[in-house]
C-alpha positions, 0 to 999 in steps of 0.5 A, spaced: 105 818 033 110 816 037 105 813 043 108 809 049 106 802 051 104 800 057 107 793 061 105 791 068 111 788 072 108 782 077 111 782 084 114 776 082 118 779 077 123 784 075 124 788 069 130 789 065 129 795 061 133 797 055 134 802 050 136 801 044 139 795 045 144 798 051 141 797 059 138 802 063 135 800 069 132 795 073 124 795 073 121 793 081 114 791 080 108 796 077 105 799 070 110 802 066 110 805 060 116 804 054 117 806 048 117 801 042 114 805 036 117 802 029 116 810 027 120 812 034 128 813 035 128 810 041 126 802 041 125 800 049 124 793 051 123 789 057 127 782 059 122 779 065 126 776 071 122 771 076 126 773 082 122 767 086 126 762 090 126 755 084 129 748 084 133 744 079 134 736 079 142 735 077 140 728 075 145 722 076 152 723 073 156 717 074 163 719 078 169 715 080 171 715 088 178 716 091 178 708 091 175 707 084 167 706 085 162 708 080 158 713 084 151 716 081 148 722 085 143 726 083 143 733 088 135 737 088 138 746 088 134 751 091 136 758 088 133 765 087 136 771 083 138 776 087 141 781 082 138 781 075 143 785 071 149 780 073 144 774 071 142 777 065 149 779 063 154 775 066 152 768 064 148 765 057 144 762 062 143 762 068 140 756 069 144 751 065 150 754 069 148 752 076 147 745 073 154 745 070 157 748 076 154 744 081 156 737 077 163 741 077 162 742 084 159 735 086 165 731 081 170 735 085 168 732 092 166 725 091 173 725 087 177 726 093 173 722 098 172 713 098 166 710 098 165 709 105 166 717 107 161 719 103 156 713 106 157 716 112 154 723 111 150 724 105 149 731 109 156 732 108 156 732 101 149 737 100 154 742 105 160 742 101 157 743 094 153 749 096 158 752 100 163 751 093 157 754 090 156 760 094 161 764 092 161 763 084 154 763 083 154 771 086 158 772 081 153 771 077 146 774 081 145 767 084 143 766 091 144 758 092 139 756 098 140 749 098 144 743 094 141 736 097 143 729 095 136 727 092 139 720 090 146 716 091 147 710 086 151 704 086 153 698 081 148 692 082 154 688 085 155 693 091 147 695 092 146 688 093 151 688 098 149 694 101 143 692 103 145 685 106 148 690 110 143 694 111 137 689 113 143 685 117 144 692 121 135 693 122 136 686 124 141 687 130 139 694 131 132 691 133 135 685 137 139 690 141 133 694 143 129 688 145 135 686 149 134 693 152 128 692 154 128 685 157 134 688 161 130 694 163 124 690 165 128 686 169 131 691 173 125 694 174 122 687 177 128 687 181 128 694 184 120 692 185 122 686 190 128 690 193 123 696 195 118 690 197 123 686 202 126 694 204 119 696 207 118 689 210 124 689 214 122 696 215 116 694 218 119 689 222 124 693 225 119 698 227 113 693 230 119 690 234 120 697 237 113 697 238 113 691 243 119 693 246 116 699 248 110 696 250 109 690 255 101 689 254 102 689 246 107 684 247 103 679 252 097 680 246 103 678 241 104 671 245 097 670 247 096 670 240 102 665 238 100 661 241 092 660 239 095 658 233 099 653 236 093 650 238 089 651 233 093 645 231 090 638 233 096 634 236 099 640 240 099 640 247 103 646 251 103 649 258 103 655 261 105 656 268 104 649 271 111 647 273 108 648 280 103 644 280 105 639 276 112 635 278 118 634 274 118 626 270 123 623 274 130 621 270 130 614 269 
């Protein structure tokens, strides 16, 4: 009986089909049927291939910068096969491949800049290793979605150093902001007592024109000037006495 057997490919996967040790084809997601009798001629087999986006940790390697500092970085990949034969064919293993190739990629990157260029944008670093990646790693199947610094690891001298610097900055990044603040506050106290002393003006100006365009408002405005005055004990005024009472003589 040469009876074939059946295999179920998940939409996750894809099947590399060969027969008799040569490849045939690529199988998509389904049930298939192959032949893998001891009695048949022909002996098919399937290689299954996850197509599904992963991720692989290139952890700490030591790296000497472009003015000699010991580096440890370790980058986080995201990956997908997009071409199963070429992933099956060109490389032993894909997966230790773009391990090797991303620590290549990386050494390469940090080997020509100083420590201070690469402190200035860890971005930078993620941006070159995966765009270094693209082109090698399609050769062999391989989509490389992301390469981003997980980790960058200093001497124990220089991190302590680092982070003086560090805390130093916290601490005056947070000096400046209350300054900011205090400053802010005071211009708005400011603009708060320069509205309050225009709408006075204001208001002055126009009550002014108001008497001037009204004698009655006016006359009302004394009258009730001088009620204060005499409100005060010790004050004595006259008003429209002069005739009445005659000028002190000079002496």
């Amino acid at each position: 009986m040469n009876s074939p057997t059946e295999i179920i490919i998940n939409e996750t996967q894809r099947g590399a089909l060969y027969e008799n040790g040569a490849f045939k084809q690529i199988l998509k997601p389904g049930r298939h049927k192959i032949l893998n009798s001891a009695w048949s001629k022909i002996k098919q087999t399937v290689t299954l291939v996850d197509v599904r986006t992963r991720s692989l940790t290139i952890k700490g390697q030591e790296i000497l910068t472009a003015d000699k500092v010991a580096v440890g970085v370790s980058i986080l990949v995201n990956y997908r096969v997009v071409d199963v034969k070429a992933a099956l064919h060109e490389v032993e293993s894909y997966p230790d491949r773009i391990y090797e190739d991303v620590q290549l990629s990386t050494r390469r990157f940090l080997a020509a800049r100083t420590l201070d260029q690469i402190l200035k944008d860890r971005n930078e670093i993620s941006n070159a290793v995966r765009e270094d990646m693209r082109e090698e790693a399609a050769r062999y199947g391989i989509e490389v979605s992301r390469a981003d610094v997980k980790d960058l690891i200093f001497p124990g001298k220089l991190r302590e150093i680092m982070n003086l610097v560090l805390e130093t900055e916290r601490q005056s990044e947070a000096k400046l902001i209350e300054a900011r603040k205090t400053a802010e506050a005071e211009m708005i106290k400011a603009r708060g007592e320069q509205e309050s002393m225009n709408a006075k003006l204001e208001a002055d100006r126009a009550f002014a024109e108001l008497l001037a365009s009204s004698p009655a408002l006016l006359r009302l405005k004394e009258l009730e000037t001088l009620q204060k005055i005499a409100e005060k004990p010790g004050n004595n005024f006259y008003i429209g006495l002069g005739d009445i009472i005659p000028p002190v003589a000079k002496k």
